[in-house]
C-alpha positions in Angstrom: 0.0 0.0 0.0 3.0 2.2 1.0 4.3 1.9 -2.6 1.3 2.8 -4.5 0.8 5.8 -2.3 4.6 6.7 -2.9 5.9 7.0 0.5 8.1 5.1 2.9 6.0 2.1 5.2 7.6 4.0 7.7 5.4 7.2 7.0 2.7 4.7 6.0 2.8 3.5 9.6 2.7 7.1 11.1 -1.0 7.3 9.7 -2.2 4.7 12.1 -4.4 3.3 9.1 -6.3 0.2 10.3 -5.8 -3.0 8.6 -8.1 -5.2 7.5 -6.2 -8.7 7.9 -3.0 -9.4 9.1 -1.6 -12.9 8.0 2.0 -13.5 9.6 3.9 -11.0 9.0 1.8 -9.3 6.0 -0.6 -6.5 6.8 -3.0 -5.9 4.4 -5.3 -2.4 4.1 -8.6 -1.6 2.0 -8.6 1.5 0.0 -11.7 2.9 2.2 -9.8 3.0 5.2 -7.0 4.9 4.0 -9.3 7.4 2.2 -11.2 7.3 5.5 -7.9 8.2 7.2 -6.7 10.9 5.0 -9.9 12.6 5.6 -10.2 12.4 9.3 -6.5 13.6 9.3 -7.5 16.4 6.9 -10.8 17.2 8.9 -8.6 17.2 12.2 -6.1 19.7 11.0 -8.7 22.3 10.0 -10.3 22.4 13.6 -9.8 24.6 15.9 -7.1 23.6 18.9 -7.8 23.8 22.5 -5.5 26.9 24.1 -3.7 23.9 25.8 -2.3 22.4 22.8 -1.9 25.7 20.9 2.1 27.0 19.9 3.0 30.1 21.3 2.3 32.0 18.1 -1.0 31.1 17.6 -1.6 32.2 21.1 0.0 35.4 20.7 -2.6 36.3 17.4 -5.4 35.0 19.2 -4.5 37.5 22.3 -3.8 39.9 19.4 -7.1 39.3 17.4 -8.7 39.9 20.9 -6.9 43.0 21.9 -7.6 44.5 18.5 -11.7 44.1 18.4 -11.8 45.2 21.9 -9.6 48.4 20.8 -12.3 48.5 17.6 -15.4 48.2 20.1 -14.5 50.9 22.0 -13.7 53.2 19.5 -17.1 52.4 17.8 -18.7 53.3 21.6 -16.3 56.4 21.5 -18.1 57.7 18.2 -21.3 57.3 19.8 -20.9 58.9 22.6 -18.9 61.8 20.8 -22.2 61.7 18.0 -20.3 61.1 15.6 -22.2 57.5 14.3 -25.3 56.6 15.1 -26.4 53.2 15.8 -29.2 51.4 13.0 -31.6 50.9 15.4 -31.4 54.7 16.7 -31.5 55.9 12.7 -34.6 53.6 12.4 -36.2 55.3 15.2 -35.6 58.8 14.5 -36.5 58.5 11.1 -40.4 56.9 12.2 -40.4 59.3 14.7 -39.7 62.2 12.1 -41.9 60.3 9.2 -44.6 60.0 11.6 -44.7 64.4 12.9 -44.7 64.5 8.7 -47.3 62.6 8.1 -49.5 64.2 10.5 -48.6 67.6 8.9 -49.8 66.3 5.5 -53.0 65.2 6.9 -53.8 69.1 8.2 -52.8 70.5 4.7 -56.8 69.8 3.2 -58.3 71.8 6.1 -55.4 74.5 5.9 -56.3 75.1 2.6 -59.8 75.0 2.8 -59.7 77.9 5.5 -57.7 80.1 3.7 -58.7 79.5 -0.3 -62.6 79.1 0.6 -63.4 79.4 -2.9 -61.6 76.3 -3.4 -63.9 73.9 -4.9 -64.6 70.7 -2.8 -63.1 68.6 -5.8 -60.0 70.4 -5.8 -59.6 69.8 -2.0 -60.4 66.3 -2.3 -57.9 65.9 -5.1 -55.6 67.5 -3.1 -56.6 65.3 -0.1 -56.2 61.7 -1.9 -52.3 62.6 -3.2 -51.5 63.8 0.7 -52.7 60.8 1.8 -50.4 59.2 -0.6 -47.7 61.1 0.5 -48.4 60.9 4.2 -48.6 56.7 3.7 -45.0 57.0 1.6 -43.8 59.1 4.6 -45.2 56.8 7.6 -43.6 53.8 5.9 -39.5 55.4 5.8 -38.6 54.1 9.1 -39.6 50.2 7.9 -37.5 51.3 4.6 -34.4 51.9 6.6 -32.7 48.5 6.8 -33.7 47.7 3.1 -32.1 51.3 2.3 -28.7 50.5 4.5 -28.3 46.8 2.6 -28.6 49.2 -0.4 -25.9 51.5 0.7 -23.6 48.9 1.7 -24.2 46.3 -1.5 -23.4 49.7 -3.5 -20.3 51.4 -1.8 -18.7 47.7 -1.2 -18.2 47.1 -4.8 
């Protein structure tokens, strides 16, 4: 088996492949179980390692990695508290809160205008009405817009 793979039985014996009948002194191995092997091995050496058994370099970039996103979270917590950046959720927020005063604003502009243009025909007014309403039902509905609108951003600066 060690020929055909083109290594040394030495090496061969370093996998700790399983065979599947020993008789006297000849060992003899399935294909599956080296494949099987191989891949375990392969699977094994992609895992993560427990700090125990890490080297002292991979240590040293985990402590780094760990150093450096705390450094980042609190400069992201600085900007905040300097106003600087805003968090999504407060954006969302403001923005209903502000659609929202809007929207109410539209909905006096019928009356408003009916008070001071009284020779306004009622058709006019109600034309006027149905495209506020339109506008004040676009306005109400920016906060839920926002997320959509920053996936947008991102998706289009990112590129």
């Amino acid at each position: 088996m060690a020929a055909s793979l083109g290594i040394s039985v030495q090496a061969f014996d370093k996998w700790g492949v399983k065979p599947v009948k020993k008789i006297g002194r000849n060992v003899y191995f399935d294909v599956r179980s080296v494949v099987d092997n191989r891949l375990e091995n392969a699977i094994q050496k992609h895992q993560p390692t427990d700090p125990q058994n890490m080297g002292e370099d991979q240590l040293d970039f985990q402590r780094w990695r760990l150093t450096k996103e705390q450094a980042d979270k609190a400069e992201r917590e600085n900007k905040i508290a300097e106003r600087h950046q805003v968090p999504t959720e407060f954006a969302t927020f403001a923005l209903a809160r502000i659609a929202a005063k809007v929207s109410s604003l539209l909905d006096t502009v019928p009356l408003t205008m009916r008070r001071r243009y009284p020779e306004l025909q009622t058709k006019h007014i109600e034309g006027i009405q149905r495209e506020l309403v339109i506008a004040s039902n676009e306005a109400a509905s920016l906060g839920d817009l926002l997320p959509e609108l920053l996936d947008e951003y991102i998706d289009s600066t990112s590129k």
